[in-house]
C-alpha positions, 0 to 999 in steps of 0.5 A: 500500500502506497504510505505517501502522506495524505494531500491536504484536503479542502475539508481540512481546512474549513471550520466543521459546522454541524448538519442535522442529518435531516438537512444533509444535501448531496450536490451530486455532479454527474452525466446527463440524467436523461441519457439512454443508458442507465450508468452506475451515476444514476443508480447511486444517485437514486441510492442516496436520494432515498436517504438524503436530499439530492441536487444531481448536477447535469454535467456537460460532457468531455468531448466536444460537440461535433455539429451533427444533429444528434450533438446539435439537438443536444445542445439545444436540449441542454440549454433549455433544461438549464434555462429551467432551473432546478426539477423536481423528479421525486422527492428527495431528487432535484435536476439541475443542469449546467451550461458549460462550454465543452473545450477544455483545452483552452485555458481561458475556456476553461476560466469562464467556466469556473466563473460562471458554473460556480455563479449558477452553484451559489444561485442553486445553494442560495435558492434552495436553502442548501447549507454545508453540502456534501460534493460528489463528483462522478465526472472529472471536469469540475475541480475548478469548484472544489472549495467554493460551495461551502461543502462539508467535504468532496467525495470523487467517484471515479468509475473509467479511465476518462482521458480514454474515451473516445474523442476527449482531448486525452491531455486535458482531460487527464490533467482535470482528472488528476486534479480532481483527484488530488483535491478530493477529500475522498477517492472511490474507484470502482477497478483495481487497475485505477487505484494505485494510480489514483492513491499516488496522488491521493492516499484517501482512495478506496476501491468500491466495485459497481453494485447490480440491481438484483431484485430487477434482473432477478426478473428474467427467471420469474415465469411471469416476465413476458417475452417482448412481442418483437422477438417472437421472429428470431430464431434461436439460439439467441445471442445477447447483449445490450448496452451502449454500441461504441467503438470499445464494442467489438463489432468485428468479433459479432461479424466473425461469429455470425458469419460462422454461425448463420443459425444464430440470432445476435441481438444488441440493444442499445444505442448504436453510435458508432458510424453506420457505414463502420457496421457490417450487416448480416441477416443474423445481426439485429441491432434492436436499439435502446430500450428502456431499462425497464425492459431489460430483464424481459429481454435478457430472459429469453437470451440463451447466452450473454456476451461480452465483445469489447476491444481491448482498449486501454478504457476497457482494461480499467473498466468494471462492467456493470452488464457483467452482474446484470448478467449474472444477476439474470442467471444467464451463461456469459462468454466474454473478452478477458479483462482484469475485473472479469478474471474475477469472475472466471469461475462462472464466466467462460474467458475468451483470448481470440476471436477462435475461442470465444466462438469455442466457448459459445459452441460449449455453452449453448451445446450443453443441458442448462441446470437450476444448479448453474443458475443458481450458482451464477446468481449466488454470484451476485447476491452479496453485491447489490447497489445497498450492500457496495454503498452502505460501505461507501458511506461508511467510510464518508462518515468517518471522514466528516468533521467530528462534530457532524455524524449525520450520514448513517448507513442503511439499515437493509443488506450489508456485505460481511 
């Protein structure tokens, strides 16, 4: 374990104020609240605003916007849900998003957007009677506000490599990244790969895997769910996977297996954003689209094998997949790419190295008798990993680190891990 000396923290430095547990708010900065797939940012936010009063700070991206349709309606979307203010969604969760300019690049790009993100901070704080908050951060880019809003104490809740992703501006988004870290009072990271380099620069960090939502994907294996009305056509087996369709989605890989296995139905449900003219199309590969997570369970009930196709980019290598619980959490067979986080779970997913094996170990799973034993042990899995169980544990360790005077964030009473 790295001994470096802690940074000094910006909680450190401020008088404690105690809040009544009653009053504690959560300023909570994460990606948009509308986006089409449902991220471990929306789950904890949703977690906590049963507890806590929650204000989930709509954050811009961190890529710049490149004049397609998509991005433009986006961008009047944005500004009109900020000209809005702050929205009820349920009762303890208020949305307000941030109008920021997304070239972070540029140094005085990135001065006006302190400037005037804090401004509409302060205006919220004020206007909603917010005192000593706590700042939760899922997103890299908003360091600059650290220290201004009167906050308890920082939390940053790192869940991928950021300055990864694809069409950042990798150095600048690093450099945010790695100053966030350094201020934060408190650093989760949801992958072992991500947490030595972030306790280098902050020796507050803890890992915190992502949790699954085990009573909903628990779902597909109640009798009662319904297989939707729009796979009745497909022949089986049934090959699934859903989530967002980028470029860390091996779609070469899905071309190799369907053009080997004509026989096979490939389902991928989620947005689709990559360039059309970079995905082949074979009669056996239907891409359905997002569906509302609501859904989910209802189509993963009737896959008869769940895949993992990523390339193995440098994002992918510290990434922690949430569909590899839901997954399981649906008791489904999984035959995946190898990662450092799904090596973990080798004992019920099958582990492919080439594009050969993966093809090998499909063959395997949908060749064999499926049994209530293996269901059960891929559930089993799962069971002690819920969203309550991984952030009973987080906020643990946050109310240790509040001033002494201010104990006001008690954990759950419902399912802990040992």
């Amino acid at each position: 374990m790295n001994t470096l000396e802690s940074p000094p923290s910006i909680a450190s430095e401020r008088r404690a104020e105690a809040v009544d547990e009653a009053e504690q708010v959560f300023l909570y900065f994460g990606n948009d609240w509308f986006a089409e797939n449902r991220t471990s940012s929306h789950h904890i936010a949703e977690w906590l605003a049963r507890r806590h009063r929650v204000y989930y700070i709509e954050c811009p991206g961190l890529r710049a916007p490149k004049g397609t349709g998509r991005d433009l309606k986006k961008i009047w979307a944005k500004l009109w849900r900020f000209a809005l203010g702050a929205r009820t969604v349920s009762a303890n969760l208020k949305v307000r998003t941030l109008f920021q300019v997304p070239l972070h690049r540029f140094a005085i790009i990135r001065h006006f957007n302190r400037f005037f993100v804090t401004a509409t901070l302060r205006w919220l704080t004020w206007r909603e009677g917010i005192r000593r908050p706590i700042a939760w951060f899922m997103i890299p880019h908003l360091a600059g506000v650290l220290g201004r809003l009167q906050e308890e104490m920082s939390v940053y809740y790192c869940i991928d490599d950021y300055a990864a992703l694809p069409d950042v501006d990798a150095a600048a988004v690093q450099a945010m990244d790695e100053e966030m870290t350094r201020r934060a009072d408190l650093v989760f990271v949801a992958s072992d790969t991500l947490l030595e380099p972030k306790r280098r620069l902050n020796a507050e960090t803890r890992l915190s895997p992502h949790g699954v939502d085990v009573a909903h994907f628990a779902r597909a294996l109640d009798d009662a769910t319904a297989a939707p009305a729009e796979l009745a056509g497909y022949r089986r087996p049934l090959i699934g996977f859903f989530g967002l369709i980028e470029r860390w989605i091996d779609l070469d890989l899905i071309d190799y297996l369907a053009g080997l296995r004509p026989d096979w139905s490939f389902l991928l449900i989620g947005r689709l954003a990559v360039p059309a003219d970079r995905v082949q199309r074979r009669p056996n590969v239907h891409f359905l689209g997002k569906r509302p997570y609501a859904d989910l369970p209802s189509y993963g009930r009737q896959f008869d094998a769940a895949i993992i196709p990523y390339r193995l980019t440098r994002q992918v290598l510290h990434a922690n997949p949430i569909k590899l619980r839901e997954y399981l959490a649906m008791g489904k067979p999984i035959v995946s790419v190898r990662t450092p986080e799904i090596e973990k779970y080798a004992d019920v997913v099958e582990i492919a190295d080439t594009a050969e094996e993966f093809l090998a170990k499909l063959d395997v799973v949908l060749g064999r008798p499926e049994s209530e034993a293996d269901v059960r042990c891929r559930t089993a899995r799962v069971a002690a990993e819920s969203w309550d169980a991984r952030l009973n544990m987080v906020l643990e360790v946050v109310r240790s680190h509040l001033p002494s005077s201010h104990a006001s964030i008690e954990p759950s009473t419902e399912l802990r891990t040992p």
